[in-house]
C-alpha positions as CSV (number, residue, x, y, z in Angstrom):
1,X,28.7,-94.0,51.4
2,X,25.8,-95.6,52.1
3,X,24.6,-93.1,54.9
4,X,24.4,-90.7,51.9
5,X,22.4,-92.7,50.0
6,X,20.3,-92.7,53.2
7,X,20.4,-89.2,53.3
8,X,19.1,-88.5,49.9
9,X,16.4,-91.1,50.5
10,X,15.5,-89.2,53.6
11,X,15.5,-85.5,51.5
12,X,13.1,-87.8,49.0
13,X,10.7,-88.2,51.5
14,X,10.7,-84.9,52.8
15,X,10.5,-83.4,49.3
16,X,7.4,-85.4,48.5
17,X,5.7,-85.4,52.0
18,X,6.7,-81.9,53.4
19,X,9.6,-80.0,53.6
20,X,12.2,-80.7,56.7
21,X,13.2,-78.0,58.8
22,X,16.6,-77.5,59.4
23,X,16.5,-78.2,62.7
24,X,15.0,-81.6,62.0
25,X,17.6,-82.6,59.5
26,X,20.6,-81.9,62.7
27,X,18.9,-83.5,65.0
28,X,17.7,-86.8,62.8
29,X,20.3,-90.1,63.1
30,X,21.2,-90.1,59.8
31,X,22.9,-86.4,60.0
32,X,24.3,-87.3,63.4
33,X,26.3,-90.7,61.7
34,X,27.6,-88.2,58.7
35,X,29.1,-85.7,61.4
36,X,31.2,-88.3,63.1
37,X,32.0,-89.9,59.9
38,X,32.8,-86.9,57.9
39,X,34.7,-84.6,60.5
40,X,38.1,-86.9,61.2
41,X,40.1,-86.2,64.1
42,X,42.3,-83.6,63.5
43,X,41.4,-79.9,63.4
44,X,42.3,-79.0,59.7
45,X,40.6,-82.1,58.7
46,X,37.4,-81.0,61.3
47,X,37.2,-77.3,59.4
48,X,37.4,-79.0,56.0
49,X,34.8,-81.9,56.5
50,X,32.4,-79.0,58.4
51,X,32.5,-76.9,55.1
52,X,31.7,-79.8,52.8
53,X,29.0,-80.6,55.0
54,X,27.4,-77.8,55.1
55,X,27.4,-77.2,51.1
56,X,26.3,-80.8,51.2
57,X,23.6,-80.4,53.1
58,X,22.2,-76.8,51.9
59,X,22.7,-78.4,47.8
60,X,20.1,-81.4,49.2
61,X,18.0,-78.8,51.4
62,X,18.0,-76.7,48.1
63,X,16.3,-79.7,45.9
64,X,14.2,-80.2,48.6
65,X,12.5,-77.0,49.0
66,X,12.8,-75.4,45.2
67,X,9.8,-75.2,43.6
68,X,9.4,-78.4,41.4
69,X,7.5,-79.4,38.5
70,X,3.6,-78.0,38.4
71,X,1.0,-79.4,40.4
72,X,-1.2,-82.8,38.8
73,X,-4.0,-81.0,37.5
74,X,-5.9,-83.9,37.9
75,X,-5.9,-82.6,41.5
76,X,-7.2,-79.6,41.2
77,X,-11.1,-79.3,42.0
78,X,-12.6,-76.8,39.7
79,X,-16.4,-75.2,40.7
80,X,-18.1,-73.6,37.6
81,X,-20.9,-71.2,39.5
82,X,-23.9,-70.0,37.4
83,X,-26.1,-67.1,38.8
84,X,-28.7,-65.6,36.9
85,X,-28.5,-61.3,37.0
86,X,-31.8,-59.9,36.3
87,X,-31.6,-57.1,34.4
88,X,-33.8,-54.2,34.7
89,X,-36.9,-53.3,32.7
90,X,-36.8,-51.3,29.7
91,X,-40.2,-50.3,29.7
92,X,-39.3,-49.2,33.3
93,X,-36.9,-47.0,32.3
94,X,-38.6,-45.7,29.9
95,X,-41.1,-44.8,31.8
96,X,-38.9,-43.4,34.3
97,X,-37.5,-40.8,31.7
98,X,-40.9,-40.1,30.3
99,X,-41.8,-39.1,34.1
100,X,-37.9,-36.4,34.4
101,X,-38.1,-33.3,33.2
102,X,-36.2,-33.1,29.8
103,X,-34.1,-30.0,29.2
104,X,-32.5,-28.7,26.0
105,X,-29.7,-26.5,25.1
106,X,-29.8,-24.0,21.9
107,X,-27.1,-21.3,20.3
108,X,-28.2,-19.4,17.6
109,X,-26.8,-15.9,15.8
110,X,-28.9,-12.6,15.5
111,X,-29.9,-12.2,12.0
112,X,-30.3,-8.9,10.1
113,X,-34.3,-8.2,10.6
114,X,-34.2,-10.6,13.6
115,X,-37.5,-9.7,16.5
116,X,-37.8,-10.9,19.8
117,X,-40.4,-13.1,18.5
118,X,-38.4,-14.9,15.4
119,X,-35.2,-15.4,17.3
120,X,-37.4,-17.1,20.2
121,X,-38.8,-19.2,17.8
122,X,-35.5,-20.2,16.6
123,X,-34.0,-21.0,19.8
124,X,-36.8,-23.2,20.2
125,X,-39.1,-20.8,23.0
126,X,-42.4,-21.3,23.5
127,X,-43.3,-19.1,26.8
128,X,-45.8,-16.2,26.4
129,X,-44.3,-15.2,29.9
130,X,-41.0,-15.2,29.1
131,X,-41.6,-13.1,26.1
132,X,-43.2,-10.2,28.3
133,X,-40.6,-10.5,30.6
134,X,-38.3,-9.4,28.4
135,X,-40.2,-6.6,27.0
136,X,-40.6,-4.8,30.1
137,X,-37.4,-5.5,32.5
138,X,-35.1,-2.9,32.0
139,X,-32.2,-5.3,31.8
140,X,-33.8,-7.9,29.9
141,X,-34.7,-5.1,27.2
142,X,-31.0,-5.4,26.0
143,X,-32.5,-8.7,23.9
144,X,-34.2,-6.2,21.8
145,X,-31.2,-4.3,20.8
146,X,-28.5,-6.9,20.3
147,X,-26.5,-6.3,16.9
148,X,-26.6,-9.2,14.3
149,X,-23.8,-11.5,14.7
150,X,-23.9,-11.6,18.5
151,X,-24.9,-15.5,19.9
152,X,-27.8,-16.0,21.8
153,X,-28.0,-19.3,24.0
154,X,-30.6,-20.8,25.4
155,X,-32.3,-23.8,27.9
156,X,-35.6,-24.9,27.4
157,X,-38.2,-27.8,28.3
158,X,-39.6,-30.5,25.9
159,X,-42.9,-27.9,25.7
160,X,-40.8,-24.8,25.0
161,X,-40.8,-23.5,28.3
162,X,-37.7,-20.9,28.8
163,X,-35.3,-21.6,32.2
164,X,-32.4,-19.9,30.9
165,X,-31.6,-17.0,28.0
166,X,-27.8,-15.3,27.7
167,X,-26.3,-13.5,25.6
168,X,-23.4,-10.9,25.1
169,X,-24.4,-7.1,25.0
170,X,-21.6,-5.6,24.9
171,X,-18.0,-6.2,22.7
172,X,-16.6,-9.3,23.5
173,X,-13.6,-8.0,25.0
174,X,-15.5,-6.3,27.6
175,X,-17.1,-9.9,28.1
176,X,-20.6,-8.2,29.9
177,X,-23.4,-10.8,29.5
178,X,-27.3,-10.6,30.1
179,X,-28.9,-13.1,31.4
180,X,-32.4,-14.3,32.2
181,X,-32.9,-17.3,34.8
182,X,-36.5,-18.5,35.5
183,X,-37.3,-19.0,39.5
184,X,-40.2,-20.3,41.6
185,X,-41.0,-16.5,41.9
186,X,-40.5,-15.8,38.0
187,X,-38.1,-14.7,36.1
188,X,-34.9,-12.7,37.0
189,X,-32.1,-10.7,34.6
190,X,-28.5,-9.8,35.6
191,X,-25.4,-8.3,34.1
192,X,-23.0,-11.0,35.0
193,X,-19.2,-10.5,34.0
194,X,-17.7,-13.7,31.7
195,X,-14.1,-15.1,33.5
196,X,-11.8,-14.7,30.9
197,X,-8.8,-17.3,30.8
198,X,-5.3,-15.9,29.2
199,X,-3.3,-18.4,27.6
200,X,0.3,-18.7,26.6
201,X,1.1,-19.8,23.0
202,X,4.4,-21.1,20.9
203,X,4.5,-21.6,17.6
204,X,7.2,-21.7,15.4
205,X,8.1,-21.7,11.3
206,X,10.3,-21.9,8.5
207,X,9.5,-19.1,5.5
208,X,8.9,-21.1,2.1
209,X,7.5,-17.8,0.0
210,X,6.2,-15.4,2.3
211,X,5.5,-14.6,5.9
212,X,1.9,-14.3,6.8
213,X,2.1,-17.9,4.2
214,X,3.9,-19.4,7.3
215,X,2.4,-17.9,9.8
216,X,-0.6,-19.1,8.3
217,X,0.3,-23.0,8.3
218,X,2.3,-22.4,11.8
219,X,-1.2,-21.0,13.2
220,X,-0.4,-17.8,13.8
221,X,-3.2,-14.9,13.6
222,X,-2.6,-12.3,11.6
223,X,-2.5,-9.9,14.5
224,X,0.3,-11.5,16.3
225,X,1.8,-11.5,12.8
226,X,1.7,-7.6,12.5
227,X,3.4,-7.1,15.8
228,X,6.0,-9.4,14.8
229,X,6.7,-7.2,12.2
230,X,6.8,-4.2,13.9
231,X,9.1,-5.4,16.3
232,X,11.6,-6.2,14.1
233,X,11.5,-3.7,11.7
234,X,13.7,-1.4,13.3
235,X,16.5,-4.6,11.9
236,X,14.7,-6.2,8.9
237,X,13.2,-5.0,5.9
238,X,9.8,-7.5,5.8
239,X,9.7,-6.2,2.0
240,X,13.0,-6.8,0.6
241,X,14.8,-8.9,3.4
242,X,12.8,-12.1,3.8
243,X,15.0,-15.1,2.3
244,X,13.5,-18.2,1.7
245,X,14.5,-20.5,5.0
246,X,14.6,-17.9,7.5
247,X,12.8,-19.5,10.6
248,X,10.2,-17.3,13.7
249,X,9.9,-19.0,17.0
250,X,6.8,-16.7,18.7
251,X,5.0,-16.9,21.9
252,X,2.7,-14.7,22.8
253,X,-0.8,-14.3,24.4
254,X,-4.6,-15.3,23.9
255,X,-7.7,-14.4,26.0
256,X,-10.2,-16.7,25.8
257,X,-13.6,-17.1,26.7
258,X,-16.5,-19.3,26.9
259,X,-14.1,-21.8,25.0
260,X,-13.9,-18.6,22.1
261,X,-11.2,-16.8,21.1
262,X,-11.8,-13.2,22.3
263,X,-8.6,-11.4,21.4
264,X,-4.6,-12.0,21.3
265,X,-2.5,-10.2,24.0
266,X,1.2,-9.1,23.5
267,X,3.9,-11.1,22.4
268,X,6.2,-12.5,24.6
269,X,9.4,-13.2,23.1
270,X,10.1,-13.7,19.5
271,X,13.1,-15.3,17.5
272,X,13.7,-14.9,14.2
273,X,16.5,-15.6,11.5
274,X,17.1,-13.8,8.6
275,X,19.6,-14.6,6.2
276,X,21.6,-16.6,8.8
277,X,21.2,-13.3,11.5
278,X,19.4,-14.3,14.4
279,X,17.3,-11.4,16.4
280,X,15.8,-12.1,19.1
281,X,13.3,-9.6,21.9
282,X,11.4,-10.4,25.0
283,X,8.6,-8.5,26.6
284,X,10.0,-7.1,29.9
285,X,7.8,-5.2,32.3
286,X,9.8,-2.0,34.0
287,X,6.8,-1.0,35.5
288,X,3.3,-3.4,36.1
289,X,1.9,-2.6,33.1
290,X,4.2,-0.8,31.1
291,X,6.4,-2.9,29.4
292,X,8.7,-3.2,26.2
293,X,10.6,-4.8,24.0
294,X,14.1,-5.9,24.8
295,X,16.5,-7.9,23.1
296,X,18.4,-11.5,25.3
297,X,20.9,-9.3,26.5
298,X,18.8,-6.6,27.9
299,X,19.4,-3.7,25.4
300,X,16.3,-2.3,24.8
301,X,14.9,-3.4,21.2
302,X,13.2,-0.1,20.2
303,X,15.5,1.9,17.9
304,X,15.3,5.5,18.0
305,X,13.9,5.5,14.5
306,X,11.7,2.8,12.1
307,X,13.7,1.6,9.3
308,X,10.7,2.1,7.0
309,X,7.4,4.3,8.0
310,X,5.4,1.7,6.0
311,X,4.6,-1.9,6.9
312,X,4.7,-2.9,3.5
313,X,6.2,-1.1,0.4
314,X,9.2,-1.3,-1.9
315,X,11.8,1.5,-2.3
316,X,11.2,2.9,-5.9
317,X,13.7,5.6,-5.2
318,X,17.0,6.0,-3.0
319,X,18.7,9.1,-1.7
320,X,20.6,9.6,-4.9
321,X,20.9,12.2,-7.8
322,X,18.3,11.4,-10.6
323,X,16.1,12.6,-13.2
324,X,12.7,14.0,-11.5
325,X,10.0,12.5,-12.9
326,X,7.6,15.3,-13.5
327,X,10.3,18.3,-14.3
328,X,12.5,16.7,-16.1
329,X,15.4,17.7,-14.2
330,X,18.6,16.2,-12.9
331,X,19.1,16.7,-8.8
332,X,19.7,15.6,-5.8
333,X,16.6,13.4,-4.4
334,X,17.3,14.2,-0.7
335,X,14.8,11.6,0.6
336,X,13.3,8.1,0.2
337,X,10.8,6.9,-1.8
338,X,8.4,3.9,-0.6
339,X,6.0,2.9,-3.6
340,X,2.9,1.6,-1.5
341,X,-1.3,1.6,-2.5
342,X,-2.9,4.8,-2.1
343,X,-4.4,4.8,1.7
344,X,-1.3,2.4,2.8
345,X,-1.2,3.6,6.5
346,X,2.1,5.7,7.1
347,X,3.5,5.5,10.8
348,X,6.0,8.2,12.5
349,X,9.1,7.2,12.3
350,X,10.3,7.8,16.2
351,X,8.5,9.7,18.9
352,X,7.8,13.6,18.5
353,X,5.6,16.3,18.1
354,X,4.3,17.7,15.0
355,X,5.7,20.7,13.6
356,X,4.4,20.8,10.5
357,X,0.7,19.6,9.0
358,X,-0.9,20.7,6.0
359,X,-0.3,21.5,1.9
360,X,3.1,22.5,1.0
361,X,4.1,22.9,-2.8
362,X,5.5,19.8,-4.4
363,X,5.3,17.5,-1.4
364,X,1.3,18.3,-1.5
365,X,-0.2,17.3,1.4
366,X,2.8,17.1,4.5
367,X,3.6,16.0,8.0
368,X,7.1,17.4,9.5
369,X,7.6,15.8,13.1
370,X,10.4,17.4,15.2
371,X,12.1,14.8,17.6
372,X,14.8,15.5,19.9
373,X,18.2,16.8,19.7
374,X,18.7,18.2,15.6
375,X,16.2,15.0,14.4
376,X,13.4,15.7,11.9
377,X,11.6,13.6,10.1
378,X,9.3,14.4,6.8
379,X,6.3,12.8,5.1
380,X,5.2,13.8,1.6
381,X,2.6,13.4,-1.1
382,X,-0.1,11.8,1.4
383,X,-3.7,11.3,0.3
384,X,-5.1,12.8,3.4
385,X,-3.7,13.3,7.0
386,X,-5.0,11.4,10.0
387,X,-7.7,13.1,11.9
388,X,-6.6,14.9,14.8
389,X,-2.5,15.5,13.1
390,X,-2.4,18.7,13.8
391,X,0.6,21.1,14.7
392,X,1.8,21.0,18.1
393,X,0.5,16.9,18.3
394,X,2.5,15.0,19.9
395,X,3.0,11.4,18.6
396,X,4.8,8.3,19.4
397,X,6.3,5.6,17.0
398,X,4.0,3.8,15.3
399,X,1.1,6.0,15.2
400,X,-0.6,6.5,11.8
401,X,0.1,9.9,11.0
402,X,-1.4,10.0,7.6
403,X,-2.0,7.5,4.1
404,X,-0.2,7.4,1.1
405,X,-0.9,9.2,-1.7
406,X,-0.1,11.2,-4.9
407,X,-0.6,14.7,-4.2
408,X,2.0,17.3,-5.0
409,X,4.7,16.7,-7.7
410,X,4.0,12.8,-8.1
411,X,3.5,10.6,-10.8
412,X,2.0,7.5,-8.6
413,X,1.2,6.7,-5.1
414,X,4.3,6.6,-2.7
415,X,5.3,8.3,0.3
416,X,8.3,10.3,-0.1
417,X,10.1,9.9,3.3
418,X,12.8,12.3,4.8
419,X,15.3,12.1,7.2
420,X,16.6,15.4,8.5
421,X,19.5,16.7,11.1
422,X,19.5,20.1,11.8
423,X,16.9,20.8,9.1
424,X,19.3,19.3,6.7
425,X,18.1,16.1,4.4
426,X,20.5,13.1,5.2
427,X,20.2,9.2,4.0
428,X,18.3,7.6,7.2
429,X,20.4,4.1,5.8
430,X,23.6,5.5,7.1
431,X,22.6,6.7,10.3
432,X,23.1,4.7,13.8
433,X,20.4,6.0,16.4
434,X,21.3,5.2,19.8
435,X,18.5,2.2,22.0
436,X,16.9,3.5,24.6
437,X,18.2,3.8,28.6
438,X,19.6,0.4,30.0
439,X,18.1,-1.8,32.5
440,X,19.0,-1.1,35.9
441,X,20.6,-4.1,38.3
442,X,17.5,-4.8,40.1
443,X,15.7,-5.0,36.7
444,X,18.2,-7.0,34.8
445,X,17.6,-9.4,38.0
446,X,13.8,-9.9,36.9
447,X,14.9,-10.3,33.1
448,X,17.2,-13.0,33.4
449,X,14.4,-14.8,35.5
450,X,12.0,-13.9,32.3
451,X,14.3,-14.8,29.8
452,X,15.3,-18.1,31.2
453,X,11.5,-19.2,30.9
454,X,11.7,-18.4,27.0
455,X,14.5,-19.6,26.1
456,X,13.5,-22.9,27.5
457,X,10.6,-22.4,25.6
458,X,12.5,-21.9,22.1
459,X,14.4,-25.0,23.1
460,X,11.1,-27.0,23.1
461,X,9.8,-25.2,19.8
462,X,13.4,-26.0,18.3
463,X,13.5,-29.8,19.5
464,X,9.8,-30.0,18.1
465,X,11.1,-28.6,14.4
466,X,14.0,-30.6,14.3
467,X,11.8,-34.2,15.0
468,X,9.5,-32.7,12.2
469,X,12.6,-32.3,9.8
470,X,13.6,-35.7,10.4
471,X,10.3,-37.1,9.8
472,X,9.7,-35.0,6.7
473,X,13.0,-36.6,5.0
């Protein structure tokens, strides 16, 4: 054994001097000696020796080239370098900025009494020229007319000196702007048209006492909130069906601009669960531009008839037999009664044409729309009818056809409503109007694609309520 020990003296030196190749560990003596000793004569004992030599010898090349312990620090030669930076004058710069051109940005609001001269002044304008520019050009005269509330911005130098004046003249919707730019060759105005940017917005909430109270904390406007309702009011009564816990996943549209909120767009899709009944509709566009409201499985969403002609209201009367208020008498009340403010807008019911419009007897002042087929519907006891409801009109649902009121045989404000087939009253609860016509193959094509992007919408709403519950409890 003592070529081994050889060996491992040999793999010492190489571990501390430099690693051996393996070539250089066959063809050195020592290696040589342990073949002839180790292999034997016969075959098996040849194969066997071989193998044991090899692990042998890759377990010592192994210690000899594995990383070992750190290196002496001692040995290593560190060089601290020093270098002074200078750094540059502040009076330089200084003076540099002193020597730019410094420019500043205003925003102020018309006030009520406002002139040219005080909302200049305001906006921090000191330019005689500027001020009879805008005086005389034709365009730039829209300054002088601007209503109060409308923003006025402005760019100016350190001296007052006007490089820039904008503002809105028209309704932001229309998003026309004026605008007055200084140049080497004076000053110039132009009508320039603001990009508007439409964005898509979810939001989503659980009812704790009323709905426009979680629309509010869910960040909702109220004008998404009113289409909501009148979506689904063909299915749920806003005024007596609300349960606390029913939950509204919304998206809809906004149209921004300038980084303002101009206006919201329509809605989307909508979910919402009432009393454990979930109703859902999508916006689906048949034609580009004329869309409507449909529910996931592509049945249109817009009943033939409104449940209730008022937005808000409580029924203070059914279509049952009762003691009229004013004569006393026992009869048949052959209509609805919805107990609302006076001047509550009233909406038709379905789409039609007016057939009646004026002062009849005890219903005092009266609408009588005619719809298709043997469908009528009646509106009594308004406190005015809507300009332009005049016989012959034709109307769709959802326009205000008049305001409640008290006229006729009333004892309050409330809109006595009627629901009538073949000119006969019947209850409106009890009767099933068909949708309207079904998608076509093509179309359903298009809606699935649509309604595959919101429901992975309400997926994300729901996931994003459910981590909210969690956290809550």
């Amino acid at each position: 054994m003592r070529f081994i020990e050889k060996l491992k003296h040999l793999l010492s030196i190489g571990k501390a001097q430099r690693i051996l190749s393996v070539q250089e560990l066959k063809q050195h003596p020592l290696f040589q000696k342990a073949k002839k000793s180790l292999l034997g004569r016969c075959q098996k004992t040849r194969g066997v020796s071989v193998v044991a030599l090899s692990f042998a010898f890759i377990a010592f090349g192994a210690a000899a080239t594995a990383p070992g312990s750190p290196p002496d620090k001692d040995n290593i030669t560190v060089t601290t370098v020093k270098e002074d930076i200078p750094l540059p004058s502040l009076s330089d710069q200084l003076e540099k900025l002193r020597g730019e051109k410094q420019f500043f940005a205003r925003e102020d609001k018309i006030r009520p009494g406002d002139t040219l001269g005080t909302l200049l002044t305001r906006l921090g304008v000191d330019d005689r020229q500027a001020f009879q520019f805008i005086k005389s050009d034709e365009k730039a005269k829209a300054f002088l007319h601007l209503k109060a509330g409308r923003t006025v911005q402005a760019k100016t130098d350190d001296k007052g000196t006007l490089y820039w004046l904008s503002a809105a003249t028209t309704d932001p919707q229309e998003g026309v702007t004026i605008v007055v730019t200084r140049t080497d060759a004076g000053f110039t105005s132009s009508n320039e048209v603001a990009k508007t940017e439409r964005i898509v917005e979810m939001r989503s909430g659980t009812i704790q006492s009323s709905l426009f109270g979680a629309t509010d904390t869910a960040g909702v406007p109220d004008a998404v909130t009113k289409k909501l309702i009148e979506m689904f009011s063909t299915h749920i009564d806003f005024n007596s069906d609300l349960r606390r816990g029913d939950h509204f996943n919304v998206v809809y549209e906004t149209f921004w601009q300038n980084g303002k909120l101009l206006r919201t767009g329509n809605i989307l899709a909508a979910e919402f669960v009432n009393a454990g009944e979930t109703h859902q509709i999508i916006w689906f566009e048949r034609l580009p531009g004329k869309g409507d409201y449909y529910d996931f499985s592509g049945k249109s969403n817009k009943k033939a008839f409104l449940k209730s002609p008022l937005e808000f209201t409580r029924v203070s009367s059914g279509f049952a037999t009762r003691v009229h208020p004013v004569t006393g008498n026992i009869r048949q009340h052959k209509g609805i009664d919805f107990a609302a403010p006076t001047g509550t807008p009233i909406r038709a019911a379905a789409d039609g044409t007016i057939n009646f419009s004026g002062w009849q007897n005890g219903y005092g002042n009266f609408i009588v729309l005619k719809h298709w087929g043997a469908y009528s519907t009646a509106y009594g006891h308004m406190s005015r009818i809507a300009p332009g409801m005049s016989r012959g009109k034709k109307v769709s649902q959802g326009d205000i056809i008049g305001y409640v009121g008290s006229t006729g045989l009333s004892t309050g404000p409330h809109l006595h409503y009627e629901f009538r087939v073949n000119n006969v009253q019947q209850n409106p609860t009890k009767i099933d109007m068909p949708n309207a016509h079904p998608l076509t193959a093509r179309e359903m094509v298009k809606f699935k694609a649509n309604l595959a992007d919101m429901q992975h919408r309400f997926s994300l709403m729901d996931s994003s309520s459910h981590q909210r519950q969690a956290a809550s409890n």
